[in-house]
Phi, psi and omega in degrees: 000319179270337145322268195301338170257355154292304179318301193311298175322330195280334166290326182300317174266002165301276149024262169333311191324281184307350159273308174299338163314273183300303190221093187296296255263330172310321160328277180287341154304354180255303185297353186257343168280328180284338179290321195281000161286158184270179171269355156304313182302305203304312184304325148340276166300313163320314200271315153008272206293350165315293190349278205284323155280357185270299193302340188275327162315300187251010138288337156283350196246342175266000000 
């Protein structure tokens, strides 16, 4: 099990990586429209994005 929640971590910042890595200034233009969100908008896309990894997790698992 902790094998597998560090790999999951360790893809997650390859993952994070790879747009500033390829195209910064797309990048940073995306973090600056996110900074410019309210916290309701953020808290949104967080629970999103729970979403879509918890149905993609027990959709891998099933």
């Amino acid at each position: 099990m902790p094998e597998a929640f560090l790999a999951a971590c360790a893809l997650v910042l390859v993952l994070e990586g790879l747009l500033p890595l390829i195209a910064p200034r797309v990048w940073r233009e995306a973090f600056t429209r996110l900074t410019q969100l309210s916290d309701g908008q953020l808290r949104f896309i967080g629970l999103v994005s729970i979403g879509i990894g918890v149905i993609t997790l027990m959709v891998i698992r099933a």
